[in-house]
MDTraj code that builds the backbone (N, CA, C; nanometers):
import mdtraj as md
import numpy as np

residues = "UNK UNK UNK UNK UNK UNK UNK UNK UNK UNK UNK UNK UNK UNK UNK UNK UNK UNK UNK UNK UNK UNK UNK UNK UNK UNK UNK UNK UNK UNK UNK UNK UNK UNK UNK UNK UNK UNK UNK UNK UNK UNK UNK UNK UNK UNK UNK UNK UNK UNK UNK UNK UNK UNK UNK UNK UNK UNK UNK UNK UNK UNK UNK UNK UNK UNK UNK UNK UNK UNK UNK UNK UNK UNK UNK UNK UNK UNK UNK UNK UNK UNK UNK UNK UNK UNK UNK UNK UNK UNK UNK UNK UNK UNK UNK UNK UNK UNK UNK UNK UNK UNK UNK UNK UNK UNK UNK UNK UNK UNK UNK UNK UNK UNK UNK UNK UNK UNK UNK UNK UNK UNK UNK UNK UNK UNK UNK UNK UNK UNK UNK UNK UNK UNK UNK UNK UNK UNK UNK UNK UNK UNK UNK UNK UNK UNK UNK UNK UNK UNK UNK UNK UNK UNK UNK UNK UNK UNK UNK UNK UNK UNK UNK UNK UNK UNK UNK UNK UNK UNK UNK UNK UNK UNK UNK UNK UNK UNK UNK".split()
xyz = np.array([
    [2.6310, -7.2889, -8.5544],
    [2.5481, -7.2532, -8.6677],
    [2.6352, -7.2392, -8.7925],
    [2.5792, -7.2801, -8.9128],
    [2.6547, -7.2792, -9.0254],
    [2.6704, -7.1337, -9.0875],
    [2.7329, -7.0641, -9.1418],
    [2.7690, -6.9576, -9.1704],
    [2.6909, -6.9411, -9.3193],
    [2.5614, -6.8455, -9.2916],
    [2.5063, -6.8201, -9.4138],
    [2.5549, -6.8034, -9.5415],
    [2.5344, -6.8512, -9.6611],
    [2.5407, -6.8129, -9.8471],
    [2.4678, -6.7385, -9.8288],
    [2.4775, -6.5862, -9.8198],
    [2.4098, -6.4616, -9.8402],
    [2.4646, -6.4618, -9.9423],
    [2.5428, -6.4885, -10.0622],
    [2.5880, -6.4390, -10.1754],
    [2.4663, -6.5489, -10.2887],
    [2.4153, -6.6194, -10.2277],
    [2.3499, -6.7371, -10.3371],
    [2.1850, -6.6846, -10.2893],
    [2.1572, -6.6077, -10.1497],
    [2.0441, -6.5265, -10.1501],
    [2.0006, -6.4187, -10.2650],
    [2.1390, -6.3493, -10.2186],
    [2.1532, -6.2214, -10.3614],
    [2.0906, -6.2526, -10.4797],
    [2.1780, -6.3709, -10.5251],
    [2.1378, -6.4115, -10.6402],
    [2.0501, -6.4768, -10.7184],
    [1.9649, -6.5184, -10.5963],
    [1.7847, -6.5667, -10.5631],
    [1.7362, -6.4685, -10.5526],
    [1.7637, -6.3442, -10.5328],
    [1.6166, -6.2515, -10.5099],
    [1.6897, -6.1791, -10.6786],
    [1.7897, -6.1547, -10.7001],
    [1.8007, -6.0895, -10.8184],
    [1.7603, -6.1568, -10.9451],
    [1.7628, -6.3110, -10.9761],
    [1.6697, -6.3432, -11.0403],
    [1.5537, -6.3666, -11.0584],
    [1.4709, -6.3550, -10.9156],
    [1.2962, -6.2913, -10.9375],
    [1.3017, -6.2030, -10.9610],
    [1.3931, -6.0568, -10.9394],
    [1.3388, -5.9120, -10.9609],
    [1.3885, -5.9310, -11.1511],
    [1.4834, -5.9817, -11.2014],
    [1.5083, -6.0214, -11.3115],
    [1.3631, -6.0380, -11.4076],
    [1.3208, -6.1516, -11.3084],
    [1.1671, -6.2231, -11.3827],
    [1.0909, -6.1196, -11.3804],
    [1.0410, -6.0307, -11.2844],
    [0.9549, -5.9313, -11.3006],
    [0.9796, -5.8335, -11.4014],
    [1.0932, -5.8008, -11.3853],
    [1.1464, -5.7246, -11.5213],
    [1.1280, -5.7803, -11.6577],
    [1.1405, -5.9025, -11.6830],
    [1.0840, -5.9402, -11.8367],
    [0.9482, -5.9270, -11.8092],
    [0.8647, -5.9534, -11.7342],
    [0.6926, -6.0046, -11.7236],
    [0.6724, -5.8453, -11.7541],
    [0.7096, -5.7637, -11.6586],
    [0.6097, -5.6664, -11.6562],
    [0.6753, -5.5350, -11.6911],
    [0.8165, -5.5556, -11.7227],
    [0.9433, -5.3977, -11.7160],
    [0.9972, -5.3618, -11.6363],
    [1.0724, -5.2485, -11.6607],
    [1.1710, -5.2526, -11.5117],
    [1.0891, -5.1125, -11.4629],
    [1.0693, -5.0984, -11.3331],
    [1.0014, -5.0076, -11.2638],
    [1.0630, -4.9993, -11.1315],
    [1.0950, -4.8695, -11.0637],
    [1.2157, -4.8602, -11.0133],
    [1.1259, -4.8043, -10.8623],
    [1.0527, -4.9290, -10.8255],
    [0.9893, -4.9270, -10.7172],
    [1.0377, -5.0085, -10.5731],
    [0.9490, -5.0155, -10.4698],
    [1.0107, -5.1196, -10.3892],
    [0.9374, -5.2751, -10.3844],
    [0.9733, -5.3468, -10.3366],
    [0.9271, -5.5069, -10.3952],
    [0.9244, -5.5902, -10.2630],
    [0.8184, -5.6681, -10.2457],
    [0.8355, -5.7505, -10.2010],
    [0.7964, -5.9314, -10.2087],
    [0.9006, -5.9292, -10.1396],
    [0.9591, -6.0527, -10.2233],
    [0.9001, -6.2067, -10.0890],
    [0.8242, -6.3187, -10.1066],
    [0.8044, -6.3768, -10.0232],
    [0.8748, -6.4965, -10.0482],
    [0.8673, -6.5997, -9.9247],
    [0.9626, -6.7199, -9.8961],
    [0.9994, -6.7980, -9.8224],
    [0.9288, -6.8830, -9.7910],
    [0.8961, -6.9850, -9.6417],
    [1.0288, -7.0091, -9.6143],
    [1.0118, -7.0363, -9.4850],
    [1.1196, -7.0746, -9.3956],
    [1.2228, -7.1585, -9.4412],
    [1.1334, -7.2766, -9.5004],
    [1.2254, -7.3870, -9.5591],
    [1.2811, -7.3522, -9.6509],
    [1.2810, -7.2655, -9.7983],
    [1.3677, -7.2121, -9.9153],
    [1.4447, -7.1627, -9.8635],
    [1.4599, -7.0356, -9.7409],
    [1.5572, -6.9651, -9.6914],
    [1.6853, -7.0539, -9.6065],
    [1.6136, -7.1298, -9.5697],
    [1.7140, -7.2319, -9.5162],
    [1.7766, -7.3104, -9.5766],
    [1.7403, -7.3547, -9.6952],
    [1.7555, -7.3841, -9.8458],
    [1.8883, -7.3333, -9.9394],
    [1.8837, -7.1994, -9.9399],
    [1.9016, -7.1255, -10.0292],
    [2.0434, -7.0633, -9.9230],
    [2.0311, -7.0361, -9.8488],
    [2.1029, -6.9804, -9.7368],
    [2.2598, -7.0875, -9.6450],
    [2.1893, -7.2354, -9.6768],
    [2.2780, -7.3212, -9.6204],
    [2.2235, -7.3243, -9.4870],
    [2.1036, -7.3073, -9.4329],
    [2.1513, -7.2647, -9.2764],
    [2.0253, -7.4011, -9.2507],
    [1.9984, -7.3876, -9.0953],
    [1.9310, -7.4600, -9.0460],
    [1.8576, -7.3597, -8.8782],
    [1.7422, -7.2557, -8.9402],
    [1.7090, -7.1590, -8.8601],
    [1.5881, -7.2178, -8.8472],
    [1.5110, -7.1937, -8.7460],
    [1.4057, -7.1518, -8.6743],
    [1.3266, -7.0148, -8.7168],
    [1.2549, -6.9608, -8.7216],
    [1.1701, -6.8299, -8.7373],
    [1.2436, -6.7044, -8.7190],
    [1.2833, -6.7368, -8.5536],
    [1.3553, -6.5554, -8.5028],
    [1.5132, -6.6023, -8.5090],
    [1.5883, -6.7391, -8.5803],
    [1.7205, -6.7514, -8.6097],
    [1.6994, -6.7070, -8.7450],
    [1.6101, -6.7164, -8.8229],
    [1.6515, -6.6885, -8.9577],
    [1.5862, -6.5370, -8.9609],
    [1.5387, -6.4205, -8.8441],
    [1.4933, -6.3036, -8.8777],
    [1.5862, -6.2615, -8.8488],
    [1.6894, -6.2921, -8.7730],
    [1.8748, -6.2483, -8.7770],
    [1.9418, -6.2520, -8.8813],
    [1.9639, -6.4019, -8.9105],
    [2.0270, -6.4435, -9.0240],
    [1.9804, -6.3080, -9.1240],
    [1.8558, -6.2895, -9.1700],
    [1.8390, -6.1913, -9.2551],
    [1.9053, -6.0188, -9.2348],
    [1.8853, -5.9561, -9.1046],
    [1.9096, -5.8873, -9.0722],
    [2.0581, -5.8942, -9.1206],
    [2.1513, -5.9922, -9.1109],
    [2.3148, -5.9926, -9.1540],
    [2.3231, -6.0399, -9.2962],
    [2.2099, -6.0564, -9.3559],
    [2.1783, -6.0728, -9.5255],
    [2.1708, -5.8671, -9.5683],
    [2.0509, -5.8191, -9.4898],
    [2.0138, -5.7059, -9.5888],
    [2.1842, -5.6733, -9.5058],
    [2.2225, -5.6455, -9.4291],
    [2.4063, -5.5378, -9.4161],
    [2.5239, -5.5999, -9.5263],
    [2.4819, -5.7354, -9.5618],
    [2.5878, -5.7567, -9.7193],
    [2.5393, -5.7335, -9.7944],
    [2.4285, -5.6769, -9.8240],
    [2.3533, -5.6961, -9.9389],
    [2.3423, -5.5050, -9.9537],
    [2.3549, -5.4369, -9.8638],
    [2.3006, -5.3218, -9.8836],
    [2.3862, -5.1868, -9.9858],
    [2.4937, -5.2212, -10.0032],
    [2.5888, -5.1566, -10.0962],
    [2.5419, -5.1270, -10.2438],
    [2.4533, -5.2707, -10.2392],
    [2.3824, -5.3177, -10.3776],
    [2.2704, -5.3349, -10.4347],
    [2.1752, -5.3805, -10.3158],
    [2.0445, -5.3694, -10.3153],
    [1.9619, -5.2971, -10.2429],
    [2.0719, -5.1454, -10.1283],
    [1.9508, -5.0871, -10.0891],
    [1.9492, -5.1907, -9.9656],
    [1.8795, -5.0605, -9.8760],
    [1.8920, -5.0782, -9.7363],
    [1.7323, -5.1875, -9.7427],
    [1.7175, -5.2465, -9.6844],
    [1.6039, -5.3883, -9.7137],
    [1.5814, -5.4507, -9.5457],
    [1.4559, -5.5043, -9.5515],
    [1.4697, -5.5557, -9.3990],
    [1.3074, -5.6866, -9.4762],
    [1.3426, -5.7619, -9.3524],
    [1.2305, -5.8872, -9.3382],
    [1.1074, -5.9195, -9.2269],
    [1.0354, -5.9210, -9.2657],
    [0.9172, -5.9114, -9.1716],
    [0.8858, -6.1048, -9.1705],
    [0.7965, -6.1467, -9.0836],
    [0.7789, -6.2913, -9.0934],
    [0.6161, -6.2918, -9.0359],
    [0.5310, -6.3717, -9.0824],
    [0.3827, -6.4368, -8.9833],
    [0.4361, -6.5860, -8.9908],
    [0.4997, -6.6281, -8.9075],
    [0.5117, -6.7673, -8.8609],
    [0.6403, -6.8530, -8.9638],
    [0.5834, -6.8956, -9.0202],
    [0.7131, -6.9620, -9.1041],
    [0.7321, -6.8634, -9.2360],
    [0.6449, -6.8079, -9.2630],
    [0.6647, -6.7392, -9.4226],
    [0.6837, -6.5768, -9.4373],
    [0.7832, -6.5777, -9.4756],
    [0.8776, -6.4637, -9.4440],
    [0.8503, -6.3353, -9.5896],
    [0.8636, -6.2333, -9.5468],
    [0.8848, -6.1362, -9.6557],
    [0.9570, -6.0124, -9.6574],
    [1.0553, -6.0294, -9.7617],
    [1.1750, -5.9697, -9.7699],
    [1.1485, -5.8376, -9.8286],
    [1.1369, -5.7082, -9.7615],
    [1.1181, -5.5306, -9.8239],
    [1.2141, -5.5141, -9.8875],
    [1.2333, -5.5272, -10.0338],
    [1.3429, -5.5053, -10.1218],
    [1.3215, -5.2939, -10.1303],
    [1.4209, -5.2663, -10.1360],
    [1.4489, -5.0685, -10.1582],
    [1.4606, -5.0651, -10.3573],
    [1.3874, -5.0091, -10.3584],
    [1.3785, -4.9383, -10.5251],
    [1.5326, -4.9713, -10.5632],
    [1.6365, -4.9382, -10.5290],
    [1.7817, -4.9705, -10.5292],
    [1.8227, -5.1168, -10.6224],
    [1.7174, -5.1944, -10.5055],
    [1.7399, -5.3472, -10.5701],
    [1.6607, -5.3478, -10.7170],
    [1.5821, -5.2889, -10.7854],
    [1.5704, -5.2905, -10.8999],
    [1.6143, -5.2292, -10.9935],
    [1.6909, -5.0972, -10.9553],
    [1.8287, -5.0348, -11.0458],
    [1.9137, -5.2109, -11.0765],
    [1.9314, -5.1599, -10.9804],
    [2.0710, -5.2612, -10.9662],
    [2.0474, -5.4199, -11.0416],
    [1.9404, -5.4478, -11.0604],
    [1.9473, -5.5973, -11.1289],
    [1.9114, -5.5466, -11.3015],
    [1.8539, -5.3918, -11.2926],
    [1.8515, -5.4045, -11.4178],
    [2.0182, -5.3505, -11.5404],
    [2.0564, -5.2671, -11.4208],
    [2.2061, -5.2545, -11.4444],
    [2.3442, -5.3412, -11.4828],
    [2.3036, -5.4586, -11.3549],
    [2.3987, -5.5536, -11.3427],
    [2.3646, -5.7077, -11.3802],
    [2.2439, -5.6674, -11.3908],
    [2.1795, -5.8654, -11.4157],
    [2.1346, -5.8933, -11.5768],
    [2.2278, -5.9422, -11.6653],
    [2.1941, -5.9770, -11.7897],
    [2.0628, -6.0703, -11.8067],
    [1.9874, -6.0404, -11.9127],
    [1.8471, -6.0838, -11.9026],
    [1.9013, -6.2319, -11.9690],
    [1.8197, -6.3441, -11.8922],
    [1.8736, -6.4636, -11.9686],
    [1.7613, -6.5121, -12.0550],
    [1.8495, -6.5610, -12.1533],
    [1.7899, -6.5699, -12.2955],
    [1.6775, -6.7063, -12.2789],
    [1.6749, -6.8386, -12.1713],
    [1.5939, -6.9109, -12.1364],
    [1.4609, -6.8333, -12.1326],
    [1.4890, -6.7586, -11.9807],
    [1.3782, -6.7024, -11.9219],
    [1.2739, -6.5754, -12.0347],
    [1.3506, -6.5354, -12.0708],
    [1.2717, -6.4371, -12.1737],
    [1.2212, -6.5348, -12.3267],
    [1.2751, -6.6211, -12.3597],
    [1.1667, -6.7417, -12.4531],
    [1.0992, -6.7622, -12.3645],
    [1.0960, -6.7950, -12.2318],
    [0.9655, -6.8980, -12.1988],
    [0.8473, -6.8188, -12.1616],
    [0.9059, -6.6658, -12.1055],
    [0.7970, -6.5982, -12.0281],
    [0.7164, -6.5274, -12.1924],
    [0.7978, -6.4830, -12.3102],
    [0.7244, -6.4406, -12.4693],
    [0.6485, -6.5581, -12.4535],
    [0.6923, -6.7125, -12.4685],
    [0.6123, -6.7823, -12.5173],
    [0.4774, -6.8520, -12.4432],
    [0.4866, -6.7940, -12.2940],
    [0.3803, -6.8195, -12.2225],
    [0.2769, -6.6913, -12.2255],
    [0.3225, -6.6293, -12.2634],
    [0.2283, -6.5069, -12.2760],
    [0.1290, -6.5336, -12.3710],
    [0.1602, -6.5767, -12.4740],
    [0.0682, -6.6186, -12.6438],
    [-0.0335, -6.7165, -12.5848],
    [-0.1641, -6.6562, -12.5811],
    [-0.3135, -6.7550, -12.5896],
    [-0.2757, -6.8787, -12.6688],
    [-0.2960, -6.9302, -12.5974],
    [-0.3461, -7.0681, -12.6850],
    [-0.1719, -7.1752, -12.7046],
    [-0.1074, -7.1681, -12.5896],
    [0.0720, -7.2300, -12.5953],
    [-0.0119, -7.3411, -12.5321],
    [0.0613, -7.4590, -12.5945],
    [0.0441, -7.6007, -12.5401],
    [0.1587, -7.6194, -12.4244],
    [0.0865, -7.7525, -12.3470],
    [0.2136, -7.7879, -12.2184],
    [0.3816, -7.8316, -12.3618],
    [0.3380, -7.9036, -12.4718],
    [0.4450, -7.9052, -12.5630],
    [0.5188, -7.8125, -12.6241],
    [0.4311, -7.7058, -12.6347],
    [0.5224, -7.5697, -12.6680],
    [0.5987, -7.5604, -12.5534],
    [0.5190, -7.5546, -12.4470],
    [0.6668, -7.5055, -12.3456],
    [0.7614, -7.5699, -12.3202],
    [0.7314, -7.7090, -12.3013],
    [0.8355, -7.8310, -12.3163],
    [0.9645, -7.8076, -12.4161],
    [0.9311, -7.7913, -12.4921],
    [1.0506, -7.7844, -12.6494],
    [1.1117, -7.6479, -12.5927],
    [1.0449, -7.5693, -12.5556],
    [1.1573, -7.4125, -12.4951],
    [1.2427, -7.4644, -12.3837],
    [1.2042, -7.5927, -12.2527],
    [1.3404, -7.6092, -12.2012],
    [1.4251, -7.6475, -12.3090],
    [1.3570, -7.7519, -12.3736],
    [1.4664, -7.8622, -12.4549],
    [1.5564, -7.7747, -12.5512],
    [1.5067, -7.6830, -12.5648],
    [1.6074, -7.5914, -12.6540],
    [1.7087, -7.5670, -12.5990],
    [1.6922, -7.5273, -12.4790],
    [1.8128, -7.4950, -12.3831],
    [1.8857, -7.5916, -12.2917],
    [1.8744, -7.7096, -12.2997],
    [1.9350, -7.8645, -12.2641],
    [1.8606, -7.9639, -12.2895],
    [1.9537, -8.0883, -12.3195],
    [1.8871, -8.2095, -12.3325],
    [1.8528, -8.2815, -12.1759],
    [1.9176, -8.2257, -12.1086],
    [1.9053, -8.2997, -11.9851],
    [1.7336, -8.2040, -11.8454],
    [1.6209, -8.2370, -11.9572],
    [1.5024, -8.1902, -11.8775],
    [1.4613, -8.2677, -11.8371],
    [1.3646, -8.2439, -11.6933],
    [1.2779, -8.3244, -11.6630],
    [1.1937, -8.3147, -11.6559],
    [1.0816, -8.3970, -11.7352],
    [0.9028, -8.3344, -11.7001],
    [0.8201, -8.4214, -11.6724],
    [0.7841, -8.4467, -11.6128],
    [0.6589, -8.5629, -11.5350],
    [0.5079, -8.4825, -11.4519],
    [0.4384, -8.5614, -11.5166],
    [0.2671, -8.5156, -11.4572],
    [0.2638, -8.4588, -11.3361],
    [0.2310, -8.3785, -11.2791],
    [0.1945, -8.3386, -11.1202],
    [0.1214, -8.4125, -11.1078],
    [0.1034, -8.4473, -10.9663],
    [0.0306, -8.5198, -10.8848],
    [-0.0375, -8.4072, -10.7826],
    [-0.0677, -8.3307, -10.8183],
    [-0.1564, -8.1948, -10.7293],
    [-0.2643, -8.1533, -10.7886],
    [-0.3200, -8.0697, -10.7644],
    [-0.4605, -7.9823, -10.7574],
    [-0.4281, -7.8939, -10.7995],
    [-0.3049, -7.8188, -10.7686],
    [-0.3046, -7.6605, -10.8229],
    [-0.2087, -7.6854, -10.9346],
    [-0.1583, -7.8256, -11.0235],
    [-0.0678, -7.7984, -11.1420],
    [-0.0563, -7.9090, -11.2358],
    [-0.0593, -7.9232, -11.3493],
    [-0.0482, -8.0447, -11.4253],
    [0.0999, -8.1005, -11.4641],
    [0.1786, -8.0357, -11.4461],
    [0.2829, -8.0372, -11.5108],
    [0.4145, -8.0113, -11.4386],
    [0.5329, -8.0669, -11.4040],
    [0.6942, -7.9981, -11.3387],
    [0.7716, -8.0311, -11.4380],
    [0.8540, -7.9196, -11.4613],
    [0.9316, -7.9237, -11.5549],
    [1.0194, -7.8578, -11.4733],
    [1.1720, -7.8985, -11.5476],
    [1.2832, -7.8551, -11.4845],
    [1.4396, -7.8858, -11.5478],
    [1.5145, -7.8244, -11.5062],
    [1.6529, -7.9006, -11.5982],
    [1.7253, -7.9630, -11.4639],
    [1.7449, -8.0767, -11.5370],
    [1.8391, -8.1842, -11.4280],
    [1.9263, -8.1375, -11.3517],
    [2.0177, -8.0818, -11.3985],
    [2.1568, -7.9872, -11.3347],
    [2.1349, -7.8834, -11.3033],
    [2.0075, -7.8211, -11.3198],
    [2.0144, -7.6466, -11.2815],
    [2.0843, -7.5615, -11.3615],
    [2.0676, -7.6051, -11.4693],
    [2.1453, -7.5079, -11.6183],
    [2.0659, -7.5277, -11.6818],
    [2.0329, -7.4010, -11.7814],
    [2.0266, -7.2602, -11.7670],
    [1.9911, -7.1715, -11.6370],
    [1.8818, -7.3079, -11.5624],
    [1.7817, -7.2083, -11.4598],
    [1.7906, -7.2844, -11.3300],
    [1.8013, -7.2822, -11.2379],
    [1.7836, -7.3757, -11.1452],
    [1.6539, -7.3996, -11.0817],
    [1.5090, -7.3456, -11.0833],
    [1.4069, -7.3817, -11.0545],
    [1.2898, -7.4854, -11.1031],
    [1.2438, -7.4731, -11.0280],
    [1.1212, -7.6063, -11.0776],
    [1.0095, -7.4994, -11.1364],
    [0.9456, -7.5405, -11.2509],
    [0.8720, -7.4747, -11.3267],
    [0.7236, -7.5835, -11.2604],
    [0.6062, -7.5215, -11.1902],
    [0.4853, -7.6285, -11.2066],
    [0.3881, -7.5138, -11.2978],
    [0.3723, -7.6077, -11.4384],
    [0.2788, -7.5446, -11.5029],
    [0.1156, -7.5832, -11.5284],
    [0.0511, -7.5062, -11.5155],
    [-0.0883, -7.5324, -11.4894],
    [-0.1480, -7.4791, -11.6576],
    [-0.2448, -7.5759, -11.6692],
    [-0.3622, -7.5364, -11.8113],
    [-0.4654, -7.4758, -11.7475],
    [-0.4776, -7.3184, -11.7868],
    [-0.5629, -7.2547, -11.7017],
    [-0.7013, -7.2248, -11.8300],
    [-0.7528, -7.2776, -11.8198],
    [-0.8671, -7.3200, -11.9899],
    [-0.7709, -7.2749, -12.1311],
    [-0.6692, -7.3388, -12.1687],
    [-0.5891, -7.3236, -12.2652],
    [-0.5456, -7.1992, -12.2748],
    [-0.4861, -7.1411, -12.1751],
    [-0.3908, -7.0646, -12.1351],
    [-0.2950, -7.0918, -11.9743],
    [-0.1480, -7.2057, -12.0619],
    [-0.0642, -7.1976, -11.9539],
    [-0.0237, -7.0922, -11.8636],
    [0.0079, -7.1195, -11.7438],
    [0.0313, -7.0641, -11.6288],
    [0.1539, -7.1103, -11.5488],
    [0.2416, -7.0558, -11.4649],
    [0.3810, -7.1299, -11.4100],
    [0.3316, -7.0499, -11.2235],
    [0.4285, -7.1558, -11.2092],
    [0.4938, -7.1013, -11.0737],
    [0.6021, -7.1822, -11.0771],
    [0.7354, -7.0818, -11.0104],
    [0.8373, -7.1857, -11.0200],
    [0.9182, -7.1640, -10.8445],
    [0.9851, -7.2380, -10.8350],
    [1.0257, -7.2475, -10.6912],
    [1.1592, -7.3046, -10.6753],
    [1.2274, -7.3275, -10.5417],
    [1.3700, -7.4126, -10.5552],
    [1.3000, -7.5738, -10.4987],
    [1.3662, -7.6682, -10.5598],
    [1.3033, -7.7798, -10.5275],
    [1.2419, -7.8147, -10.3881],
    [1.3640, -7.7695, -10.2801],
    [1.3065, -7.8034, -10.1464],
    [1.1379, -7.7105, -10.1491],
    [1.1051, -7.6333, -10.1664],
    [0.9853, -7.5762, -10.1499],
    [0.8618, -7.6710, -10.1765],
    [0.9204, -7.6852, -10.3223],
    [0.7818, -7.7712, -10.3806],
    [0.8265, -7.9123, -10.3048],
    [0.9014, -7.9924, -10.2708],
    [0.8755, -8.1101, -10.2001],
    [0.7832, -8.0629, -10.0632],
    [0.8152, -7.9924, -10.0054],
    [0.7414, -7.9303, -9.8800],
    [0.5439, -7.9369, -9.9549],
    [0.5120, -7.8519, -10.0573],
    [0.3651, -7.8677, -10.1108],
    [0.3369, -7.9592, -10.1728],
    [0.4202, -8.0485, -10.1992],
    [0.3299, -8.1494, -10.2342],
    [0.3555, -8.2771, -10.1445],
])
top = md.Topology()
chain = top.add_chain()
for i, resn in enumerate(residues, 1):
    res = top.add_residue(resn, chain, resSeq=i)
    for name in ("N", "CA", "C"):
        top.add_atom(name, md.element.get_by_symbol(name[0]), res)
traj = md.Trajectory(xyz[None], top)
């Protein structure tokens, strides 16, 4: 078995608790955090099964716990959810600088009435090297993303929800899996 990136986990769950912190403030509660099988395996380097990757986690929250609080993972079949400890939201608001991408895009998705072009020009502000092409789904019109994973490394799918955009964003392997 390949020897887990629990350090590139860390830094996947600390930039969602990050995101929640611009969306909604920092609130020094406990969180949980969800994530199919395939991202964790993804994100992790590994190549687990269900009850290989409810281990794997178990030796995620003991590196992780110095910093984020004692944490454990529950699973229904492939899709897993990670009990983050109030701890883990000190700690990202302490140690995790808010990035200046993510806080333009989440102000500028907030404002009624943002076009899919408004949001477009907020990657492009932050690299020339974006990519955005039509969804081909039901639940999104739009993927946007930066080529290299700088500033952000996720896939943005943004939806026109009656002229008020909407996101979900993910690590690529995920969204190849839904669509």
């Amino acid at each position: 078995m390949m020897k887990p990136n629990y350090a590139e986990l860390e830094k996947n769950i600390c930039y969602v608790i990050k995101e929640q912190h611009i969306k909604l403030g920092f609130s020094e509660n406990s969180r949980w955090l969800y994530y199919p099988l395939s991202a964790l395996n993804h994100i992790l380097g590994t190549d687990c099964d269900a009850a290989g990757m409810e281990k794997t986690l178990g030796g995620f929250f003991d590196f992780a716990e110095d910093r984020l609080g004692p944490g454990r993972a529950t699973h229904k079949g492939e899709r897993f959810c990670l009990h983050m400890d109030p701890k883990a939201s000190v700690y990202v608001r302490d140690n995790v600088p808010d990035e200046p991408f993510l806080v333009e895009l989440i102000g500028t998705l907030e404002k009624h009435g943002t076009t899919m072009e408004q949001v477009v020009d907020v990657f492009r502000k932050y690299s020339d090297r974006v990519h955005v092409e039509e969804a081909d789904s039901d639940e999104f019109d739009m993927l946007v993303y930066f080529e290299d994973g700088e500033p952000d490394p996720f896939v943005y799918c943004l939806a026109d929800e009656m002229g008020h955009i909407t996101y979900h964003r993910m690590i690529m392997s995920e969204l190849q899996e839904r669509l």
